[in-house]
C-alpha positions in Angstrom: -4.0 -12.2 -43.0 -6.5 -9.2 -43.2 -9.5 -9.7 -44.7 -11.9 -6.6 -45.4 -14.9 -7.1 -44.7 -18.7 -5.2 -45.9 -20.9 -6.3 -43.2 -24.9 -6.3 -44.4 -25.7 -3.2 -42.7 -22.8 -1.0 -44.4 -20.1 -0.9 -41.7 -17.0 -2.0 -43.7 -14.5 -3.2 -41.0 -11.4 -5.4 -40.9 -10.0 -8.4 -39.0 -7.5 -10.8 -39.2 -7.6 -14.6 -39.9 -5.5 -15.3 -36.9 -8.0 -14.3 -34.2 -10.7 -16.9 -33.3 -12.9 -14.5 -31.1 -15.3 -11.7 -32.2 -13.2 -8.4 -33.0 -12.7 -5.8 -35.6 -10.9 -2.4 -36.4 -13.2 -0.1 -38.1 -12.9 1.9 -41.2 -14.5 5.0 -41.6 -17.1 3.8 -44.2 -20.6 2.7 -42.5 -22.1 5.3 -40.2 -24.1 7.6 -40.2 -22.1 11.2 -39.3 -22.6 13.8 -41.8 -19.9 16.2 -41.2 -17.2 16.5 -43.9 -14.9 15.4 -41.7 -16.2 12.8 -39.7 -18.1 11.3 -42.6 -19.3 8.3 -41.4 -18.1 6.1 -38.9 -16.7 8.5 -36.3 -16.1 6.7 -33.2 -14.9 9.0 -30.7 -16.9 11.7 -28.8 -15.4 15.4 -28.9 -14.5 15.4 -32.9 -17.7 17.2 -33.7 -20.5 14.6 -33.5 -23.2 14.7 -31.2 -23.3 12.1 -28.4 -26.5 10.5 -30.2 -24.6 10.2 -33.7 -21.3 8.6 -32.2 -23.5 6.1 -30.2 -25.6 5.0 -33.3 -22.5 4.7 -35.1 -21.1 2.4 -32.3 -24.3 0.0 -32.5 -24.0 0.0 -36.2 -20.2 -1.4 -36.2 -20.5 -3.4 -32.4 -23.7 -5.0 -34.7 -21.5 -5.9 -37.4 -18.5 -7.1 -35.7 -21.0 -9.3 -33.5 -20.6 -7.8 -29.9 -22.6 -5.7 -27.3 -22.5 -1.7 -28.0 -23.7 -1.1 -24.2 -20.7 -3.6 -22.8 -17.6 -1.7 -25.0 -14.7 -0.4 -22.3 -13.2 2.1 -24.2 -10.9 4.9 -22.3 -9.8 8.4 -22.8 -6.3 7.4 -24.3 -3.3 9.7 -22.9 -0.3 7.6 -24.7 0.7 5.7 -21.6 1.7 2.4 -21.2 -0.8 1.1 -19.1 -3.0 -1.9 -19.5 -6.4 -2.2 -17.0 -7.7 -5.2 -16.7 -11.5 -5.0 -17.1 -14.3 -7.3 -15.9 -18.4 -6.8 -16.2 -18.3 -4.2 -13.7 -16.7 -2.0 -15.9 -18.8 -2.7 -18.6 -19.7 1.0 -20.5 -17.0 2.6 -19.4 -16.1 6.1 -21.6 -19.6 5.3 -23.9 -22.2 4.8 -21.7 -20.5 5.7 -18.4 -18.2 8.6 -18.6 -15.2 8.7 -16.8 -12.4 10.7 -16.1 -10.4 7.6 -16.3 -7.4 6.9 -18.6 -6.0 3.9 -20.3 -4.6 3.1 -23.4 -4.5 -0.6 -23.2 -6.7 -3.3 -21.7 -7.5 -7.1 -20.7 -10.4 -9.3 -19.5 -10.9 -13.2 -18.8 -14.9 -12.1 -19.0 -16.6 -13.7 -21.3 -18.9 -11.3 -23.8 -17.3 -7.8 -22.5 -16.0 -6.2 -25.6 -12.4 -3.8 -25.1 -11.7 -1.0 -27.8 -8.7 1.1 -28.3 -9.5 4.5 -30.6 -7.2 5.6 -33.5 -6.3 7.8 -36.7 -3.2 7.1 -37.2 -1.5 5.2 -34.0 -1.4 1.6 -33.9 -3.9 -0.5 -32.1 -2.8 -3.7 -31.6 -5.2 -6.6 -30.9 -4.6 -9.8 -28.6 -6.2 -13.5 -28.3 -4.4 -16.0 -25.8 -5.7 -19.6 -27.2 -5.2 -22.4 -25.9 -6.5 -25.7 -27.3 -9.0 -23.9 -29.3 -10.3 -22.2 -26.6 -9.7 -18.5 -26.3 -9.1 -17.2 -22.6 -8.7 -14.4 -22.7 -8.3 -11.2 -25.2 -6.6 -7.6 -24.9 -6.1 -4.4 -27.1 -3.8 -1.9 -27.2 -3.2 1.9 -28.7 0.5 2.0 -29.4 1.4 5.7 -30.5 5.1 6.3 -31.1 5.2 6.8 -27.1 3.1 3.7 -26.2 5.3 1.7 -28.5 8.7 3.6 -27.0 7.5 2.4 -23.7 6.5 -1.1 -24.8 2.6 -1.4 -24.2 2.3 -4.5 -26.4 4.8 -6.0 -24.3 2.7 -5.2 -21.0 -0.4 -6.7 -22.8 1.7 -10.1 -23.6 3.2 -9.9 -19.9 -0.6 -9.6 -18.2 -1.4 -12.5 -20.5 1.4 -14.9 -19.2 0.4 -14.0 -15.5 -2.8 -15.3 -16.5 -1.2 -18.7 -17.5 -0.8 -18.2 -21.1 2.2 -19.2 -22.6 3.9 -17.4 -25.7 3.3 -19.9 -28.3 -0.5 -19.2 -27.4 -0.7 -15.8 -27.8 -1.9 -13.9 -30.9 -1.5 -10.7 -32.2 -3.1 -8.5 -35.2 -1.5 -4.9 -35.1 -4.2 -3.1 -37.0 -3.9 0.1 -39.8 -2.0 3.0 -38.8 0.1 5.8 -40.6 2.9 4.0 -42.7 6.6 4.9 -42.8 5.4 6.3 -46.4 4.0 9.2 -44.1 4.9 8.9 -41.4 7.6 11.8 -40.8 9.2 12.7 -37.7 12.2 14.8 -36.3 15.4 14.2 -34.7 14.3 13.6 -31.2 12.0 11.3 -32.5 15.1 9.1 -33.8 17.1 10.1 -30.4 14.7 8.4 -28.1 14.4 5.4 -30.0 18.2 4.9 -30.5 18.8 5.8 -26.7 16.4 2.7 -26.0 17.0 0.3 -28.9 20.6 1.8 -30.3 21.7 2.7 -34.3 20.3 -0.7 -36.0 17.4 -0.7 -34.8 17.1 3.1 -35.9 18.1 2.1 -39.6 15.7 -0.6 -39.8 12.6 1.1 -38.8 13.6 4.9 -39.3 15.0 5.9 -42.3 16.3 9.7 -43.2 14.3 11.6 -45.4 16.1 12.0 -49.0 16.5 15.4 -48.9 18.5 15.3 -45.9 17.0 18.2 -44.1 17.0 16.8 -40.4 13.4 14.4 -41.2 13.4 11.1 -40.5 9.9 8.9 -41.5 9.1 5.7 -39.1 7.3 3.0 -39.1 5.6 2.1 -35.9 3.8 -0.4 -36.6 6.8 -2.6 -37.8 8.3 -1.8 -34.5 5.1 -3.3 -32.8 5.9 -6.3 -35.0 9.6 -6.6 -33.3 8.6 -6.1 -30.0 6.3 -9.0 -29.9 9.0 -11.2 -32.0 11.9 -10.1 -29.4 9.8 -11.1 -26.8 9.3 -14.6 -27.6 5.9 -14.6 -29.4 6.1 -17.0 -32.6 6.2 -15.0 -36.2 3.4 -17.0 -37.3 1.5 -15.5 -34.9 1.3 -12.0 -35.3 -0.6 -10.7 -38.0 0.4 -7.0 -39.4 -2.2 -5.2 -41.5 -1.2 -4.0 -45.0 -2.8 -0.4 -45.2 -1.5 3.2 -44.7 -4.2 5.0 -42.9 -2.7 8.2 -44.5 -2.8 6.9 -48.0 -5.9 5.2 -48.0 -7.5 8.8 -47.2 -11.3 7.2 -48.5 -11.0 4.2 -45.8 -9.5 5.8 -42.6 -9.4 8.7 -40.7 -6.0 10.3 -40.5 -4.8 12.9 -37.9 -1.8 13.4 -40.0 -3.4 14.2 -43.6 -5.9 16.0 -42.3 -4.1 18.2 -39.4 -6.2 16.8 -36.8 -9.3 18.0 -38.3 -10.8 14.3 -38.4 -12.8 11.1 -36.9 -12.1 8.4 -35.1 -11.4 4.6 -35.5 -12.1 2.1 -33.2 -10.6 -1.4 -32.9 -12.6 -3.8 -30.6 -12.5 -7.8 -29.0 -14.4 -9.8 -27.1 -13.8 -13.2 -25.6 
């Protein structure tokens, strides 16, 4: 379950009930951004912000979540379907050390280093491997519609089990993203997904637009959810998160409703 959360300095966050270890995906209530449209926990450099306003907004929400701003590994994202493994020599990385690196998904057996995948609208997906109520390790993930048609949460699971863990021990919380309420696509959206997955799958996660003029609206996030079951990993143990990041326009950003004139989320863990 996903509780919401108002943390004493103002950062209003989320997490789920199933993941022992510190983590969190961020609203956009908290910060300290002024701009109209990053108003107030923008994440991400490059949406407007200065470098000095995203950084305090990081410390406010890695404060409330309980982790170490200077340590988050956070990427440019480019929709791909890889997962880096981290350790404390990346610590920083695309905050406090720019890179020109790229990843969209990663995982670490270090204790204390705290990995982040950015949204405003995507899925970020969130994993814990326990095991007899120790937590070994932890990974995230930013499943756009391309991540997820290339299976990124099923690399993240994968790396996991080459680390020892077994299915039954993994957990998962896919975090707020656009909803199939909003969520409208085209044709070749549909094509690529029934090339991969065939019609059924199509008419349980992508359904026609009632008018019937060639719009389809998906749910990505639901398709996250079958991936993981398909795989093997236990229903009890994946948590999905309720909210529409398009429809709940005062809590999230949205690159949809607001034509990509927005902030940017951030959903973090940390062994």
């Amino acid at each position: 379950m996903f509780e919401k959360i108002k943390a004493e300095n103002g950062v209003v966050y989320l997490r789920s009930t199933l993941l022992p270890c510190p983590h969190g995906f961020s609203t956009r209530q908290g910060g300290v951004s002024t701009l109209e449209h990053t108003s107030s926990l923008n994440l991400a450099f490059r949406r407007g912000d200065d470098e000095e306003t995203v950084l305090k907004n990081l410390a406010l929400f890695s404060t409330a979540v309980g982790i170490d701003d200077k340590k988050v590994v956070s990427l440019h994202q480019v929709h791909s379907a890889r997962v880096r493994e981290v350790t404390n020599a990346d610590a920083g990385l695309g905050y406090f050390r720019p890179t020109d690196e790229s990843s969209d998904g990663y995982i670490t057996t270090e204790s204390g280093l705290p990995v982040g995948v950015k949204n405003a609208d995507c899925t970020p997906v969130l994993f814990a491997w326990v095991r007899d109520g120790e937590t070994k390790a932890v990974a995230a993930v930013h499943a756009g519609w391309r991540g997820t048609l290339s299976e990124i949460s099923l690399e993240a699971v994968g790396k996991l089990i080459e680390k020892g863990a077994q299915k039954s021990e993994i957990f998962a919380a896919i975090g707020p993203s656009i909803s199939s309420c909003c969520y409208e696509v085209e044709r070749d959206f549909y094509d690529e997904f029934e090339k991969k997955y065939g019609e059924e799958f199509c008419r349980r996660f992508i359904s026609e637009s009632a008018q019937k003029d060639g719009k389809y609206f998906a749910d990505v996030a639901k398709m996250n959810h079958w991936q993981l079951e398909r795989a093997g990993i236990p229903e009890k143990n994946i948590d999905l998160c309720p909210f529409c990041t398009s429809c709940e326009e005062e809590m999230f950003y949205s690159h949809r409703k607001s034509r990509g004139l927005r902030g940017t989320m951030l959903s973090v863990i940390c062994l």
